[in-house]
Residue, then its C-alpha position, 0 to 999 in steps of 0.5 A: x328179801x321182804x323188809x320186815x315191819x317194826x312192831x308195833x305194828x301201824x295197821x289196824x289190828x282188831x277187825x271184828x272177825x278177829x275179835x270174835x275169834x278172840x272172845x272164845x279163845x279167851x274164854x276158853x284159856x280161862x277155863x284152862x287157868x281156873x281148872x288147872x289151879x284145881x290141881x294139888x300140884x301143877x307139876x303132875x300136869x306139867x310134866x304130863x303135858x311137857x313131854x307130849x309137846x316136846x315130841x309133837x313139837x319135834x316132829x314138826x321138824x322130822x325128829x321122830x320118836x315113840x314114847x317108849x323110846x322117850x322115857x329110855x332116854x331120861x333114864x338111860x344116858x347112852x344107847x338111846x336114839x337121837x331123836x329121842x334125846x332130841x324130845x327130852x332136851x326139849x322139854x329140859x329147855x322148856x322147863x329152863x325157859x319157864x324157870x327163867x321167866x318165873x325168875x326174872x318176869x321177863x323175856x330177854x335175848x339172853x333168854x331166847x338165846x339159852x333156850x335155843x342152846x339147850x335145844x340145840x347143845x351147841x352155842x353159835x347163838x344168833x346168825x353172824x353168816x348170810x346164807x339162811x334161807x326157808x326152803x319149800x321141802x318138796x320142791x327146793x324152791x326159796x320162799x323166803x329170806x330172813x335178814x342176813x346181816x346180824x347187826x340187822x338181826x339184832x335190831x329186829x330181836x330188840x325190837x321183838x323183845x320190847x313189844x314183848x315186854x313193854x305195852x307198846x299198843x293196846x292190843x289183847x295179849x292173844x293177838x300180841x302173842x299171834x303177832x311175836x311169833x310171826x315176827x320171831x319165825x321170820x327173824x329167824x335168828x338162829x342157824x337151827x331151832x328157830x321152830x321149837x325155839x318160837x313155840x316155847x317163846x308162846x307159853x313163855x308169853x303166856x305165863x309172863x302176860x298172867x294168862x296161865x300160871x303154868x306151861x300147859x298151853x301148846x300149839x304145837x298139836x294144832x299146828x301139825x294137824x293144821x301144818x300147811x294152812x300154818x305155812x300158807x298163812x306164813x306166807x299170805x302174811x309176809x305177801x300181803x301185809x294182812x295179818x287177820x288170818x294169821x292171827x285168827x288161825x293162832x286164836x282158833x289154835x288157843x282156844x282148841x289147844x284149851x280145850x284139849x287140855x281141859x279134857x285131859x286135866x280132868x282125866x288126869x284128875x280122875x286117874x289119881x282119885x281112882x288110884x288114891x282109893x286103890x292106895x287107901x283100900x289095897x295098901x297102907x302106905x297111902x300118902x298125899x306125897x306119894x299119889x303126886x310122886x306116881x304122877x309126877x312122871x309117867x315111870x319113877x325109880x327108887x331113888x325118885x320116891x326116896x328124895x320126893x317122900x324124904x324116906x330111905x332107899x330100902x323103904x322107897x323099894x318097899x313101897x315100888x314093890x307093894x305098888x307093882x303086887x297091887x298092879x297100880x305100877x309095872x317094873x321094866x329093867x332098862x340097863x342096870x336100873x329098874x323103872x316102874x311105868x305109871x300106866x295109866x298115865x302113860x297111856x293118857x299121854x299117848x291118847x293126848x297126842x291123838 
């Protein structure tokens, strides 16, 4: 088993390729943060861009689902698929990590541990038997051991959650962030989950570090196009003791990632002000409320409009119905609830994915 390094960590960092990696990214997640405070509400893009993470994050892990299936899965609480839940209680954990640190402006044990269990629905917490060990898929071979010992474990965890929290060195946020994931994902203190549990750590960083003021922000797409660079990198890493080509692949990953999400803020954007005309030209129940419930999610449901607007349940159907005659919403009956599908957004998430 390779002896995992404390953080901070004693070899230098900051080469130039490194730090002109950063630059860009830099610049680039900026951009992110300023476009996004744009927005009316940060929620409509926050729910957008949650759920398209939550299923390629997932994925990552061989739980794979459409987005069909996704939206069936928050509506409906039995016959759905498992994978499907399995996208939808990530993004639950999302949210409940991000309410965390909005909360608290920390990141605790505790924390990590409440996401895993949200992702996971079970409580084992940290690894208390030996036996865990990173396999390659393909050809069964071991390529790696995390600590076994939970005291041990433990240990790296504190250790990981002090850097996290406290300016234990001088280095830019994006090279710590690049950094506290290598270190979670060889901790690897959970029995399952250590992957989706690591990524969400990322935008949770984030947020804490001031960096974004929403979860917006997600690796995950850029991992999986990249993933065996990702795990060649891994383990380059651990051999060698290097980290600048870790860190710059993260780095590169940010500044992609921004970018990307730029471009679908400002879709997102341009599809509400062409709905907020049809709203105002088509019908006259237009409100600010009402734009931003139809982008809340990519479906919504009379008893969503009526809590979101504060009106009674047979105006909110009132106004579905107007919404589905002048084609700005389509209705689907899934079980005994009918769900009216924002298609515009709908197929802006899919394109995301893509």
């Amino acid at each position: 088993m390779e002896k995992l390094e404390n953080l901070p960590l004693k070899n230098d960092i900051e080469t130039s390729n490194i730090l002109k990696q950063l630059s860009k990214s830099s610049r680039a997640l900026a951009e992110l943060k300023g476009i996004a405070q744009t927005l009316p509400n940060q929620n409509v893009l926050i729910n957008a861009i949650m759920i398209n993470e939550a299923k390629t994050s997932s994925s990552i892990e061989n739980i794979v689902t459409t987005y069909d299936e996704i939206y069936k899965a928050m509506v409906l609480k039995d016959n759905v698929s498992s994978a499907a839940k399995e996208v939808v209680d990530y993004r639950t954990a999302m949210w409940k990590g991000f309410n965390l640190v909005k909360r608290d402006n920390i990141i605790t044990i505790s924390t990590i541990v409440e996401i895993q269990e949200n992702i996971e629905h079970n409580t084992a917490g940290i690894r208390s038997v030996p036996g865990t060990v990173i396999k390659n898929n393909q050809t069964n071979e071991i390529i790696y051991t995390p600590p076994q010992d939970k005291d041990e474990i433990l240990f790296y965890l504190n250790n990981l959650v002090t850097y996290i929290n406290e300016d234990c060195d001088t280095l830019d946020p994006l090279i710590k962030l690049a950094i506290i994931h290598y270190q979670f994902e060889s901790i690897h203190p959970f029995y399952d989950g250590n992957g989706r549990t690591g990524r969400i750590l990322n935008i949770l960083y984030l947020v804490m570090a001031k960096l974004l003021d929403a979860p917006i922000l997600y690796l995950s797409k850029y991992i999986i196009k990249n993933k065996m660079e990702y795990y060649e990198l891994f383990q380059e890493t651990r051999k060698t003791n290097n980290y600048e080509n870790w860190i710059i692949y993260i780095l590169k990953g940010i500044e992609t990632t921004a970018l990307e999400t730029i471009n679908i803020i400002n879709k997102i954007n341009d599809e509400m002000l062409k709905t907020k005309k049809e709203l105002q030209d088509k019908t006259k129940i237009y409100s600010k409320e009402l734009l931003e419930s139809l982008y809340f999610d990519f479906y919504t449901k009379t008893n969503y409009i009526e809590d979101r607007l504060g009106i009674s349940n047979r105006t909110a159907l009132r106004y579905l119905n107007i919404l589905e005659k002048n084609g700005i919403l389509k209705s689907e009956k899934i079980g005994r609830e009918r769900i009216y599908i924002n298609e515009k957004l709908f197929n802006l998430i899919k394109q995301f994915e893509n």
